[in-house]
C-alpha positions in Angstrom: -2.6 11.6 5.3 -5.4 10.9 3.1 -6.3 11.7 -0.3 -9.5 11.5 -2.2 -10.3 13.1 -6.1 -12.9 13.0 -7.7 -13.6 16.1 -9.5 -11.0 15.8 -12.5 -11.2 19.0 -15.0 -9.6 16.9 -17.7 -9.8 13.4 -17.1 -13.3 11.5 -15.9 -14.6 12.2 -13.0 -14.7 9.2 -10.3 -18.0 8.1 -8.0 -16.0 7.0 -5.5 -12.5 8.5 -4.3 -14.1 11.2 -2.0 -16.1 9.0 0.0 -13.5 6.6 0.2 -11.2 9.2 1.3 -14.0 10.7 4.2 -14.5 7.1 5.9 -11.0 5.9 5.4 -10.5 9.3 7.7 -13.0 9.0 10.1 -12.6 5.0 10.6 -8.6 6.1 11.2 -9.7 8.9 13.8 -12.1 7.2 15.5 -11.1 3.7 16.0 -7.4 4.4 15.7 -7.0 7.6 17.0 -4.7 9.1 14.2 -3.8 12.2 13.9 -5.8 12.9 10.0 -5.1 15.3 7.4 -7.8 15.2 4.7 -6.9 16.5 1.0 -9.6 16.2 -1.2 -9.1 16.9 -4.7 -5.8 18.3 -4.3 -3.2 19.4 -7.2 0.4 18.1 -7.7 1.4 20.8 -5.5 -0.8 20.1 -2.8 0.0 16.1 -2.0 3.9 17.5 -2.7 3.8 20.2 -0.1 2.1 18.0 2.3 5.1 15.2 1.7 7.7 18.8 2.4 5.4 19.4 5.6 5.8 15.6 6.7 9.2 15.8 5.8 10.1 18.7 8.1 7.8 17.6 11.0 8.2 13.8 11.4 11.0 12.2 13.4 12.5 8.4 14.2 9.5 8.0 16.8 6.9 8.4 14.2 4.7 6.6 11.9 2.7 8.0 9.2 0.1 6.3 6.9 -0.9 7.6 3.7 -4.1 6.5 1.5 -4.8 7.6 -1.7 -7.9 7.1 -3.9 -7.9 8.6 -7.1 -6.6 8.2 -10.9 -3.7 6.6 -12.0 -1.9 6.2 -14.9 0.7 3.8 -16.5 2.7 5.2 -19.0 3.8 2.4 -21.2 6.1 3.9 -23.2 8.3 5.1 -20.2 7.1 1.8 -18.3 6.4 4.6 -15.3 3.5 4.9 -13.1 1.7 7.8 -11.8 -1.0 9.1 -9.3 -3.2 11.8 -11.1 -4.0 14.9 -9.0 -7.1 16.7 -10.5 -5.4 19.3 -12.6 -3.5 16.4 -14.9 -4.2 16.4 -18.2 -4.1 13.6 -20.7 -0.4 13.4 -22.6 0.9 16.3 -20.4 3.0 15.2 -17.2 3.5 18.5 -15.8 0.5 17.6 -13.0 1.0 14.3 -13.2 3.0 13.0 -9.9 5.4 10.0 -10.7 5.3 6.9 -8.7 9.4 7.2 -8.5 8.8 11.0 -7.2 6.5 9.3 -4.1 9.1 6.6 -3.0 11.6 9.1 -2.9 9.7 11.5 -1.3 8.9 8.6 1.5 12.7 7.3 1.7 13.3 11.1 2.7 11.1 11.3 5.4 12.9 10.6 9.1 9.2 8.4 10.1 10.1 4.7 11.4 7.4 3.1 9.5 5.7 4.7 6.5 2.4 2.6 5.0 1.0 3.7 1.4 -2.4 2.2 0.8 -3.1 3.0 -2.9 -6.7 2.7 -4.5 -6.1 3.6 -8.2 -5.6 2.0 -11.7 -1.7 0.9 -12.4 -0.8 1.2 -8.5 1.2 -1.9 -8.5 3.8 0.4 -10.4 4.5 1.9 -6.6 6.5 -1.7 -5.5 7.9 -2.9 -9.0 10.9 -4.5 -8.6 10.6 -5.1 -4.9 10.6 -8.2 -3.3 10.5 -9.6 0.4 13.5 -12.2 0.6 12.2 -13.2 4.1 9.4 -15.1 4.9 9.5 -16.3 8.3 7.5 -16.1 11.9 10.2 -13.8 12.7 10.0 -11.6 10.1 7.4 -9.6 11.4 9.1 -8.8 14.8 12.5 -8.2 13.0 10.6 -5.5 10.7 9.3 -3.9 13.3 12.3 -2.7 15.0 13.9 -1.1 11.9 12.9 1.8 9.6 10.2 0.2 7.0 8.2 1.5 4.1 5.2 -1.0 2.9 3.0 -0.5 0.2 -0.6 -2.5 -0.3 -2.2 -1.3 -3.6 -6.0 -2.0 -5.0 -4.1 -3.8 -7.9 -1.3 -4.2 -10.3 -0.7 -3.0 -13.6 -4.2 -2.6 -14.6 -7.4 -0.7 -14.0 -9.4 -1.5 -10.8 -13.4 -0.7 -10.2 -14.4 2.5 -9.4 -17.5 1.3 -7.9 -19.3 -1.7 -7.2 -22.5 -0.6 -6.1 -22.3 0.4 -2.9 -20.8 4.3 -1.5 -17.0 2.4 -1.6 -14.8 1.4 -4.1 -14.7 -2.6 -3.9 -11.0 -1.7 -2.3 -11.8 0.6 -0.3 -15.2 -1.8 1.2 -12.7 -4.3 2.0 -10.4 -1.9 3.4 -12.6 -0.4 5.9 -14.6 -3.9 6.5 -10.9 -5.2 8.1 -10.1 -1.9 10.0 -13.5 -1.8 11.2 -14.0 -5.4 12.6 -10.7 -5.5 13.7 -10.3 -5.8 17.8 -6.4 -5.8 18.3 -2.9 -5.3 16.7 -3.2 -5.8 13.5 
């Protein structure tokens, strides 16, 4: 799944996110071979819907992978992070889509492993509190073989770069750089 905004009715619009988005896709068809589904400038109820879909289509034998490039948002007085679909509104939650709302939507889902890659401000909020108590050559192998969710954000609790002069976000130029030079597992 993979989820690009940039055309925001109340909050300012982003250079970036779509384009991200678009090659993320095509570099995960073509190289990969992925199955994509593309949402581009969805609402709340679009990304949540899709999660329902996943949720009633995935089973144990299946792996899913979802990127999002877009807004987020830390709200400091709740200490809670959010993505922002492209009907939120400034200091009014009711679009906004919780960071605790995905991660229980992604315990939920029956998929073996589950990757989030997250390109938006305040991401980091998606893994706080987690930690990996394991750090061995092993580790890897052992993780594997049992049910595994595994987050890699474009940063922590602040804002990242929109742009950088190029058609990719400085996250999302990296990004595809590795998945496009890359020649086995990886």
């Amino acid at each position: 799944l993979v989820i690009g905004s940039n055309d925001y009715k109340h909050l300012p619009r982003l250079t970036t996110a779509e384009t991200d988005a678009q090659s993320v896709a095509k570099t995960l068809k073509n190289k990969y071979e992925f199955k994509v589904k593309t949402l581009i400038n969805p609402k709340r109820q679009d990304i949540l819907d899709r999660f329902d879909d996943y949720r009633e289509q995935l089973t144990g034998n299946d792996n899913l992978l979802i990127y999002y490039a877009g807004h987020g948002y830390l709200d400091e007085q709740t200490n809670r992070g959010y993505w922002m679909p492209v009907n939120a509104r400034p200091n009014r939650r009711s679009a906004w889509l919780a960071n605790t709302d995905i991660t229980g939507a992604l315990k939920a889902l029956k998929a073996q492993h589950v990757m989030v890659v997250s390109d938006s401000c305040y991401s980091g909020t998606l893994t706080r509190g987690l930690s990996i108590k394991k750090r061995t050559p092993d580790y890897v192998r052992e993780a594997v073989s049992k049910r595994a969710r595994v987050v890699i954000t474009s940063g922590g609790l602040e804002p990242v770069a929109d742009k950088s002069g190029g058609a990719n976000s400085p996250f999302a130029a990296v990004f595809l750089k590795v998945l496009n030079s890359n020649d086995g597992v990886l």
